[in-house]
FITOR-278612 format. One record per residue (C-alpha): residue in one letter; x, y, z. Coordinates in pm, whole numbers, plus 50000, padded with zeros to 5 digits. Example, Ala and Ser with C-alpha at 12.3 -4.5 7.8 and 13.67 -1.06 7.14 Angstrom:
2
<pt type="A" east="51230" north="49550" up="50780"/>
<pt type="S" east="51367" north="49894" up="50714"/>
END
This chain:
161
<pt type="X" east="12282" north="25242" up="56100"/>
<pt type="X" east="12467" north="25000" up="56289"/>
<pt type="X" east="12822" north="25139" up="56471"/>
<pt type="X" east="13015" north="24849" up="56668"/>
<pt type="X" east="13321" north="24945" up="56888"/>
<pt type="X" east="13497" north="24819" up="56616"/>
<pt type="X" east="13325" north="25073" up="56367"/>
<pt type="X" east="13424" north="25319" up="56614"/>
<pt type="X" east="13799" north="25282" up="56717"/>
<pt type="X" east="13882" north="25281" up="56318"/>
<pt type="X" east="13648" north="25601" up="56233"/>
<pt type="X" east="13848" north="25730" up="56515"/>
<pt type="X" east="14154" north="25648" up="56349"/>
<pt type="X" east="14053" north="25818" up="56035"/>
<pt type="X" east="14014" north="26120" up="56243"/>
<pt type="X" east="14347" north="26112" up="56366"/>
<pt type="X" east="14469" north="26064" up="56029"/>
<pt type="X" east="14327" north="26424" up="55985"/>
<pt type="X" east="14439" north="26587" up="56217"/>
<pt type="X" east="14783" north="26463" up="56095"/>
<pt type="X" east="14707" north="26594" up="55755"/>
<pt type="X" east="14650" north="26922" up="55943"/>
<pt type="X" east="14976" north="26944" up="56128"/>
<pt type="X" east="15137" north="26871" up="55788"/>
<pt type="X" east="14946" north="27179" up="55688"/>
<pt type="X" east="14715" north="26980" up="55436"/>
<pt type="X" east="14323" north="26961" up="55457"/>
<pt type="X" east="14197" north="26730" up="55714"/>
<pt type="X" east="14090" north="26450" up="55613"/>
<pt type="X" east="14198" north="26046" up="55696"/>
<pt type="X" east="14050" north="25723" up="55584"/>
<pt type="X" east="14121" north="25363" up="55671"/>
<pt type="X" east="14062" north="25044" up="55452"/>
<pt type="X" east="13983" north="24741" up="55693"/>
<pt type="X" east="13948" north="24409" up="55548"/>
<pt type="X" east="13672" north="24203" up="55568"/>
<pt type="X" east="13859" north="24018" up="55866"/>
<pt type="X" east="13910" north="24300" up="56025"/>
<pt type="X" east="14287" north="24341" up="55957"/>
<pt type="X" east="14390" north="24695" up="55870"/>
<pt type="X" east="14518" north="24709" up="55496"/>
<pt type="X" east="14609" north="25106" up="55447"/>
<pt type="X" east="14566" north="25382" up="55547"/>
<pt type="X" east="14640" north="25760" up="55436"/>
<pt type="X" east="14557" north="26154" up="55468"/>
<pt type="X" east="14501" north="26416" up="55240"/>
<pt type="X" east="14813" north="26573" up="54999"/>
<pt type="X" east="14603" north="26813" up="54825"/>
<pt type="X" east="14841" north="27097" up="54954"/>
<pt type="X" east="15169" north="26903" up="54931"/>
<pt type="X" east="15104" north="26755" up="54554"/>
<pt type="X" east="14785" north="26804" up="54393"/>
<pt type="X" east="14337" north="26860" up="54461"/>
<pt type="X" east="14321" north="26493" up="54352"/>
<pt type="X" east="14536" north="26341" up="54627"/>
<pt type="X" east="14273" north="26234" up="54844"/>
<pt type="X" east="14303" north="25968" up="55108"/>
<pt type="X" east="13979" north="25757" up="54968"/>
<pt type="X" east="14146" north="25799" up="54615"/>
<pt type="X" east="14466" north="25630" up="54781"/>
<pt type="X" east="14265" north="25341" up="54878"/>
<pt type="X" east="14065" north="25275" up="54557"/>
<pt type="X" east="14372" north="25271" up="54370"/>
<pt type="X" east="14563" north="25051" up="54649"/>
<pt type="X" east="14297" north="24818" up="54670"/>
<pt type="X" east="14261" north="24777" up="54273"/>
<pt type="X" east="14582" north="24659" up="54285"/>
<pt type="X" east="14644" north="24461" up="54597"/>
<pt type="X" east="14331" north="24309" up="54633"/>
<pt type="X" east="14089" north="24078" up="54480"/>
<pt type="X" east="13715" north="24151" up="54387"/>
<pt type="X" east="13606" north="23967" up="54663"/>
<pt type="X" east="13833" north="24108" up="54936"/>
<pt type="X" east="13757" north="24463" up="54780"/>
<pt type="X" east="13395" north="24414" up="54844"/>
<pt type="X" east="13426" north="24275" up="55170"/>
<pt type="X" east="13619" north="24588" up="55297"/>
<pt type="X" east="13507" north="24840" up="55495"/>
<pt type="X" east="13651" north="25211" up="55418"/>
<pt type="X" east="13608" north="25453" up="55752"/>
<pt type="X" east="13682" north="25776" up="55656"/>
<pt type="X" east="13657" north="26146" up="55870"/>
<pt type="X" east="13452" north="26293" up="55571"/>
<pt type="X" east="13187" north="26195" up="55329"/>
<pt type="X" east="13350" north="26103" up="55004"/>
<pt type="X" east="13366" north="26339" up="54762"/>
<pt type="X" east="13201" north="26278" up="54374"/>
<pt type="X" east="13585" north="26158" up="54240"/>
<pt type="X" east="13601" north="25955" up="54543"/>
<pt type="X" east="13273" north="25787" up="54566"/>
<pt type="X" east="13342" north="25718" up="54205"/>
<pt type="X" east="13681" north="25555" up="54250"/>
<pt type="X" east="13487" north="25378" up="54516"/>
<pt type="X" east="13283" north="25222" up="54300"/>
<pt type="X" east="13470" north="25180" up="53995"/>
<pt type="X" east="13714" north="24948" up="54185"/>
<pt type="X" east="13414" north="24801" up="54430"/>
<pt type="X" east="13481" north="24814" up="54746"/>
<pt type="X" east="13234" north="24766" up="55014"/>
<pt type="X" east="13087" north="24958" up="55312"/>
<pt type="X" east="13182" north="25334" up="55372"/>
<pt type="X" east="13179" north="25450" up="55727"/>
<pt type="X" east="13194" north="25804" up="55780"/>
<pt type="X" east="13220" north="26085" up="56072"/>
<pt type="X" east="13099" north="26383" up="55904"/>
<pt type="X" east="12890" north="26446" up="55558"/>
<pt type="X" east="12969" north="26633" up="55274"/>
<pt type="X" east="12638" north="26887" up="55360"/>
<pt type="X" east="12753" north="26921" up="55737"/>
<pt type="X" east="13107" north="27043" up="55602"/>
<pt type="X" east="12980" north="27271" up="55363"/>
<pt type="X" east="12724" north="27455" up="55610"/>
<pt type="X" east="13028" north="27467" up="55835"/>
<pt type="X" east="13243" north="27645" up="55566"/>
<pt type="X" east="13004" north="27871" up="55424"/>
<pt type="X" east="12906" north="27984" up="55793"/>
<pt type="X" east="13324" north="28062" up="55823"/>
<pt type="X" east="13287" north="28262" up="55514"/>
<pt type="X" east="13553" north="28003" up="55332"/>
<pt type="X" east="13515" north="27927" up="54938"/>
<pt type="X" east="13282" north="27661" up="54826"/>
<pt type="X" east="13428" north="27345" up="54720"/>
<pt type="X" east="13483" north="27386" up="54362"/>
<pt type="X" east="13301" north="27019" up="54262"/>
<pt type="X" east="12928" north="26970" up="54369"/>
<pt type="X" east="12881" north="26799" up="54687"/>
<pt type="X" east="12700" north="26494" up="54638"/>
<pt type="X" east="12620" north="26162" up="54861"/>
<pt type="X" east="12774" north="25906" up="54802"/>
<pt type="X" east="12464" north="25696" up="54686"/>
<pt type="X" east="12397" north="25949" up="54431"/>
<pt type="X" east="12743" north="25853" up="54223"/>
<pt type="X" east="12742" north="25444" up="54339"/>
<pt type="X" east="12346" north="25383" up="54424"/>
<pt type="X" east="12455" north="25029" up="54521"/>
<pt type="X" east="12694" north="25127" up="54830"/>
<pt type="X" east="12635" north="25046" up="55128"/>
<pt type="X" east="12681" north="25359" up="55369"/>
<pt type="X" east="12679" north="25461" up="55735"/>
<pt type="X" east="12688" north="25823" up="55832"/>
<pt type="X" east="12735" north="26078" up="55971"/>
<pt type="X" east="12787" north="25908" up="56259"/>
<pt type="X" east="12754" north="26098" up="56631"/>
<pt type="X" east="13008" north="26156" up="56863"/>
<pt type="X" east="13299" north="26317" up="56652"/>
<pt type="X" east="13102" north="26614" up="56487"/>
<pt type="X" east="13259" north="26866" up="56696"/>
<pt type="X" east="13588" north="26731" up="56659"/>
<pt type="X" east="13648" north="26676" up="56316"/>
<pt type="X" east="13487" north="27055" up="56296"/>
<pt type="X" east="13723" north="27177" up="56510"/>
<pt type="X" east="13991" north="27030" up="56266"/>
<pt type="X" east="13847" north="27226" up="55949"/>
<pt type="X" east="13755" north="27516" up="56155"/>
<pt type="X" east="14123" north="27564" up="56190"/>
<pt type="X" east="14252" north="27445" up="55860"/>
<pt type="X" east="13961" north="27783" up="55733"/>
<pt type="X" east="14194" north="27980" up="55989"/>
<pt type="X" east="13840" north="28048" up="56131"/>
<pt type="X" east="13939" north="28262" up="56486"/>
<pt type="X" east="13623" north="28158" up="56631"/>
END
């Protein structure tokens, strides 16, 4: 795994983008699509309190990209996101083929966290990313913002530890 500053600042933004979502009261989770130039596209948080389970912020940027980019920028996009995608995610991911996935924390590190708080289990199987899209091209977890983005979903459980 390779991380460059750049990698960095814009996971970093992802996280911020969940701990928005969490001040909103939603789950915490942000992602950020970066163009192959480096240029910012969009960017979003979870709405799975405020609308529906499927609003996801990697969902957001599938479908944004399907539509307001071309097969070659969408695979020369990076998407840095604060968790591992989830199956419908990784999915979307793929379906609409976008490129690299950078992410802080992964899908097993959140569920040991959650079962250890005594929260309910996610109600879709867990599964890495290359398990849904075996052709994606994925860094993570990646060190350095473990404890905060736990600290995020520590409080979203309402965890008083």
């Amino acid at each position: 795994m390779s991380i460059t500053p750049a990698d960095l600042g814009h996971l970093r933004r992802a996280v911020e983008l969940a701990r928005l979502a969490l001040e909103r009261g939603d789950e915490p989770f942000g992602s950020v699509l970066v163009s192959g130039d480096g240029e910012v596209l969009f960017e979003d948080h979870n709405h799975v309190v405020a609308l529906d389970e499927t609003q996801h912020p990697e969902l957001a940027i599938a479908r944004w990209a399907g539509a307001h980019l071309t097969g070659p920028e969408r695979a020369a996009a990076t998407v840095y996101t604060s968790g591992e995608h989830c199956p419908m995610c990784s999915a979307a991911h793929g379906w609409v083929g976008l490129g690299r996935i950078v992410y802080a924390v992964s899908s097993a590190q959140l569920g040991a966290w959650r079962s250890a708080w005594g929260a309910p289990p996610s109600p879709v199987t867990p599964l890495p990313i290359r398990d849904v899209v075996p052709g994606a091209v994925v860094d993570g977890p990646v060190p350095g913002l473990e404890d905060e983005v736990r600290d995020l979903h520590r409080r979203f459980a309402h965890d008083p530890t």
